[in-house]
C-alpha positions in Angstrom: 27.8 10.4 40.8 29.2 7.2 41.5 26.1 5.8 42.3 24.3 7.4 39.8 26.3 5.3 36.9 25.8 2.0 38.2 22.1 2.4 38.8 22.1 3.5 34.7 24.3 0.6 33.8 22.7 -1.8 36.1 19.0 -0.9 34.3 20.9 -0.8 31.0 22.0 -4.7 31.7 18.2 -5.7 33.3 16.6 -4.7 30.1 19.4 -6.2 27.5 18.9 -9.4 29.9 15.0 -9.1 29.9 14.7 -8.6 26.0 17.3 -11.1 25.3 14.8 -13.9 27.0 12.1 -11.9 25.3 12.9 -11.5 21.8 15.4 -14.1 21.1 14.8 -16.4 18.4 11.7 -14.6 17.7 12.5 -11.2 16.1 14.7 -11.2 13.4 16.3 -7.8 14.7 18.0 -9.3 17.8 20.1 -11.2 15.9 22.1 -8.2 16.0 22.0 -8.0 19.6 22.7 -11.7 20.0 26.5 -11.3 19.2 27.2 -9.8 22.5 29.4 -12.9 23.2 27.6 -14.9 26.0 30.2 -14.3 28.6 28.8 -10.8 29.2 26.1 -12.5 31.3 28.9 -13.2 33.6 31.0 -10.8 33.5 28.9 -7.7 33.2 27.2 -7.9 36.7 30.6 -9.4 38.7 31.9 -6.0 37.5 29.5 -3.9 38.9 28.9 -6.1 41.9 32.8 -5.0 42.2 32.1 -1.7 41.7 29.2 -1.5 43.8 31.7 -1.5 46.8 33.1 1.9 46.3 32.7 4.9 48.8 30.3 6.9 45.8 28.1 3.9 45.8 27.3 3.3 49.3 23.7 5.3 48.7 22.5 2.4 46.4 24.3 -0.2 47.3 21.8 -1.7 49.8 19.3 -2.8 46.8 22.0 -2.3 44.1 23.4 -5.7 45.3 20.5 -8.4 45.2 19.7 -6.8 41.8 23.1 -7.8 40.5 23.1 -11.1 42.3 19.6 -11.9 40.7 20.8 -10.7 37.2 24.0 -13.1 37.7 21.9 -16.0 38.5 19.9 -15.7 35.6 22.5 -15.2 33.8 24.6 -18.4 34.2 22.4 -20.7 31.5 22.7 -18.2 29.5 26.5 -17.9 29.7 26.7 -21.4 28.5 28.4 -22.6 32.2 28.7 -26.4 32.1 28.1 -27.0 35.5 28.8 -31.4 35.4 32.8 -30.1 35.1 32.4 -29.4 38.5 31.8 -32.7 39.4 33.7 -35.7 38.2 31.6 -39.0 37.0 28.9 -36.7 34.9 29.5 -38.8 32.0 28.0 -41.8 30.9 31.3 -43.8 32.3 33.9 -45.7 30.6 33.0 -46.4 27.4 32.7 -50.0 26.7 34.1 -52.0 23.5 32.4 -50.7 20.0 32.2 -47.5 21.2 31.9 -44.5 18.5 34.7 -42.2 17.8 32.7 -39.1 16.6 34.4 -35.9 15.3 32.8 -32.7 13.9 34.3 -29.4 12.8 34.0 -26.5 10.8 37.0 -26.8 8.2 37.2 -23.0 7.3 37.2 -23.4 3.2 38.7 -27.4 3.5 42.6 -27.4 2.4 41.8 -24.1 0.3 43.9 -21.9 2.6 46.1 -24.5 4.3 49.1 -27.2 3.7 46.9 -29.7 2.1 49.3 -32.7 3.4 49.0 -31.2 7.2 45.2 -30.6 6.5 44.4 -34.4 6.1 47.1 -34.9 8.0 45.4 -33.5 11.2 41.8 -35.1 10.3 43.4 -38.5 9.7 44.8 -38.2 13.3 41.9 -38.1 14.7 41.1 -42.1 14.1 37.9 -41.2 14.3 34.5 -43.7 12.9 32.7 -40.9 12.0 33.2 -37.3 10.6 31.0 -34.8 10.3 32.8 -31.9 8.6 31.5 -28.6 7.5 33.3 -26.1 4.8 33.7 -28.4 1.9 34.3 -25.4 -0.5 36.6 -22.0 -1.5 35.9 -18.9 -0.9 36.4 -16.7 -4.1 35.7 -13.1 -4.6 34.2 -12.9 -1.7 31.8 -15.4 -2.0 31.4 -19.2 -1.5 32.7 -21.7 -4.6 32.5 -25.5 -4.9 35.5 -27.7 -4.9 36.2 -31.0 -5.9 38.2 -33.5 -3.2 36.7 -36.6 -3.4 39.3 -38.3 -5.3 42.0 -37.5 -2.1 39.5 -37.7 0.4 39.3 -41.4 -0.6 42.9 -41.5 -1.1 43.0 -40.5 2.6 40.6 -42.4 3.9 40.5 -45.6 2.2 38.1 -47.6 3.6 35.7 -45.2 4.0 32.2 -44.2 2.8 31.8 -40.9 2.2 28.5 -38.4 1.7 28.3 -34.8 0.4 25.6 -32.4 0.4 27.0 -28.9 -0.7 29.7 -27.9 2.0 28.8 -30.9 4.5 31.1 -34.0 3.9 30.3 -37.1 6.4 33.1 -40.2 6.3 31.8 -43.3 7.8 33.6 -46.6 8.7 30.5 -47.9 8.5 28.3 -48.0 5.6 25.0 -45.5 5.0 21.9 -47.6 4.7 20.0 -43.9 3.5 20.0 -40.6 3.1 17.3 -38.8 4.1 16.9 -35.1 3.1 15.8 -32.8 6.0 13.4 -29.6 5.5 14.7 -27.3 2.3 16.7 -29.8 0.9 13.9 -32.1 -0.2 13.1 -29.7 -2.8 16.5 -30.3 -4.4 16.4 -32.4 -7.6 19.1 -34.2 -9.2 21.5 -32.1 -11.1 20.4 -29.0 -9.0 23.2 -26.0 -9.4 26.2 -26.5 -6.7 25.1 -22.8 -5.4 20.9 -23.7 -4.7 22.3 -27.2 -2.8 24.6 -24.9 -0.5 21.5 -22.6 0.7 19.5 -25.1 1.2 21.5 -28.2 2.2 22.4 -27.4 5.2 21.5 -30.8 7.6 23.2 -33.6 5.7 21.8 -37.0 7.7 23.0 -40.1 7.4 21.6 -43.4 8.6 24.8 -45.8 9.4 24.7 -49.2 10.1 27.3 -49.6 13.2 27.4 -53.3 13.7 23.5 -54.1 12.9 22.5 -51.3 14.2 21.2 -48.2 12.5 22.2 -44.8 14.1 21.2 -41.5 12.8 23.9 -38.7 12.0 23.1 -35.1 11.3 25.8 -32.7 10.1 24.8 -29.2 10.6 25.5 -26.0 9.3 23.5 -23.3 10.3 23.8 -20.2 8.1 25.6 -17.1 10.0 23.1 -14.6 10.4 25.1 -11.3 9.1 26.5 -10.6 5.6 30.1 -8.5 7.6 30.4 -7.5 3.8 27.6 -4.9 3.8 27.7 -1.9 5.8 24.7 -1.2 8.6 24.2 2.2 7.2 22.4 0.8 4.5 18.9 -0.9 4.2 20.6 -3.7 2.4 22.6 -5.3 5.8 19.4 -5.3 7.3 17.3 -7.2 4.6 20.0 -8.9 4.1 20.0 -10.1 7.9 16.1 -10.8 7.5 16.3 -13.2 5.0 18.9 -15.3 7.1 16.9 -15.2 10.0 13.8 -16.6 8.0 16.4 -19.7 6.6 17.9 -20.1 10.1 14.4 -20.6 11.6 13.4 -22.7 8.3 16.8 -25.1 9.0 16.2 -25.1 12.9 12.8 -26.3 12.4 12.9 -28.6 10.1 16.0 -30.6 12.2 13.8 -30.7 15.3 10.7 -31.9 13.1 13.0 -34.2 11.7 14.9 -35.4 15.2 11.2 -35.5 16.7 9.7 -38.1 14.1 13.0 -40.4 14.0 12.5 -43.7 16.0 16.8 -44.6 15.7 19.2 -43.8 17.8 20.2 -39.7 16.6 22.9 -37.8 16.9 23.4 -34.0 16.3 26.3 -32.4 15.8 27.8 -29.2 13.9 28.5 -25.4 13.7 25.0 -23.4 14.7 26.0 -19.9 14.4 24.2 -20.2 17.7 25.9 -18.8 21.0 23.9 -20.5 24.7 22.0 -17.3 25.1 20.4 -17.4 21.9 16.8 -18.6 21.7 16.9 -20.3 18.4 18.8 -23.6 19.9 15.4 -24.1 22.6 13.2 -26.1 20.1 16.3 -28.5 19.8 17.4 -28.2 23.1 14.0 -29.3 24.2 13.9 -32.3 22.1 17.7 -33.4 22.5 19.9 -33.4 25.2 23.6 -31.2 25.0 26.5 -33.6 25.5 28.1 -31.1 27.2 27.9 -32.5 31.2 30.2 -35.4 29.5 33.0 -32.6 29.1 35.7 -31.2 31.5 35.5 -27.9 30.1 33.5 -25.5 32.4 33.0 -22.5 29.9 33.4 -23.9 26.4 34.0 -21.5 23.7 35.2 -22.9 20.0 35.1 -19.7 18.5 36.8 -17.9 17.1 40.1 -20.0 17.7 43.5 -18.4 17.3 41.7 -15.6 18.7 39.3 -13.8 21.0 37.2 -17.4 21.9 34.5 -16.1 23.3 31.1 -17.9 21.3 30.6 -21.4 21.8 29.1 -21.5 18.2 30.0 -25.5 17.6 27.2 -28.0 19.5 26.5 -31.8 19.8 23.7 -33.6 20.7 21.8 -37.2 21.4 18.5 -38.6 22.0 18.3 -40.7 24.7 19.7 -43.9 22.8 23.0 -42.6 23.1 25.1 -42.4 26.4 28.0 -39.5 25.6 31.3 -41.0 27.4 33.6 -38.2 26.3 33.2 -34.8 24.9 36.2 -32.6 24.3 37.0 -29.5 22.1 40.7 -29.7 20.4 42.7 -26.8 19.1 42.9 -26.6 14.8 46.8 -26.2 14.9 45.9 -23.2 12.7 43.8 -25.1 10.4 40.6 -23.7 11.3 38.7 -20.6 13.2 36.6 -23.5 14.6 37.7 -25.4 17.8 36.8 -29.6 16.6 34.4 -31.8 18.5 35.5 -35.0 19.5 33.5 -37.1 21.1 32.9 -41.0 22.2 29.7 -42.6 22.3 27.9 -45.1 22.8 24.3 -47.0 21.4 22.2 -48.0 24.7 21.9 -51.5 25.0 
């Protein structure tokens, strides 16, 4: 019997694994099946290559155990491993005077559910030249609402210049030369309703002159692909989780288009919604490079903090004009469900 069970739950995990790198990214539908968190890719075959071991399974276990091993090798990318924290000196090495302080994080509804004074509080600590923050709004009756916090975001941050499409807010040291808009939010006009900027504002760039040369920042938010509101039972959750798919793709593409025709120096960074075994993120991981190897963390995971953190959902990136010194995910003190992104970069010379 034994033996039986892990042969079913061994073919079971083959053909999740094959359809994942199948139908990933390219039918709506498996966005369902892309919330089994990425860890499973790990974990699911070490437990049956434990299991494998007992007296019931000694029949099978001859082929049962290079089946496993192969699934578990395959597996590892898509489990998000960071390999370069294995070794030391995978970053771009010490980071040399001028370097960029770079910070992004999903707020979780701004100040609207915390101790305002420990909210800025916690962002001002972070002495950082750049932010790239998602969340700039309330969520009322169950549904996303603007706010209005320039006036002590200023206050806060004196000194700084500051940019707002919907719920992206970037702070600069350094001042914007433009502002570019990305894919759907070109067809916003001036004036356009707060609600119509937020679906389709979703890439807020900003060109920034650091020292005399221009460097390109793109704050990301990439809609979550479920409304947890509906129930499955109906035909709504699923239409409902078709028409975010189509605006996912429409975002995703029209960053990498973007990234692709920009000749400055770029860098990526946001929350994507996105786990590492999800085949949306290979368009933009094909054009950009993760700045992941410049981190210590061997698994990183940044959500959901303050509880199970088992998606890494939060990403950075660069072209190759930018060496990545240090990358490191910090704990939101309660602030925020989202781990922050700090890192320290640097323009090639």
């Amino acid at each position: 019997m034994t033996g039986r069970v892990l042969v079913a739950l061994t073919a079971l995990w083959a053909a999740y694994s094959l359809l994942n790198l199948a139908l990933s990214g390219r039918w709506w539908l498996w966005l369902l099946a892309d919330l089994v968190p990425p860890l499973g890719f790990l974990a699911v075959p070490l437990a049956l290559l434990a299991l494998v071991w007992l007296p019931g399974a000694r029949p099978v276990r001859r082929w049962l155990v290079p089946v496993l091993a192969l699934l578990l090798l395959t597996g590892l990318t898509r489990a998000g491993v960071n390999w370069a924290a294995l070794r030391p000196g995978a970053a771009a090495g010490p980071a040399p005077a001028g370097a960029l302080k770079v910070v992004s994080w999903n707020t979780e509804y701004w100040d609207t559910t915390d101790d305002a004074g420990r909210f800025y509080r916690y962002l001002r600590a972070k002495d950082a030249d750049v932010y790239l923050l998602q969340e700039y709004l309330a969520w009322v009756d169950e549904r996303p609402a603007p706010i209005d916090r320039l006036a002590r975001i200023r206050s806060e941050f004196p000194g700084y210049h500051v940019a707002v499409l919907g719920e992206q807010v970037t702070l600069s040291r350094f001042p914007f030369v433009a502002r570019p808009a990305v894919g759907p939010a070109r067809r916003l006009e001036r004036g356009s309703p707060w609600r119509e900027v937020f679906e389709r504002g979703k890439v807020l760039r900003t060109d920034i002159d650091v020292r005399g040369r221009v460097v390109s920042f793109y704050n990301v938010h990439v809609p979550v692909q479920l409304d947890i509101l509906r129930s499955p039972l109906t035909g709504g959750f699923y239409a409902e989780v078709h028409r975010r798919s189509a605006a996912r793709q429409r975002q995703y593409e029209a960053l990498r288009r973007d990234v692709a025709a920009n000749p400055r120096p770029v860098f990526v960074a946001g929350d994507f919604n996105t786990t590492p075994a999800m085949g949306e993120l290979d368009g933009l991981r094909g054009t950009l490079r993760d700045a992941l190897p410049a981190s210590g963390t061997l698994v990183p995971r940044t959500w959901k903090a303050g509880g199970p953190a088992l998606w890494r959902l939060d990403w950075a990136f660069t072209d190759e004009q930018l060496r990545v010194h240090r990358y490191a995910f910090d704990d939101p003190a309660g602030l925020s469900d989202h781990q922050l992104q700090e890192l320290v970069v640097s323009p090639v010379p």
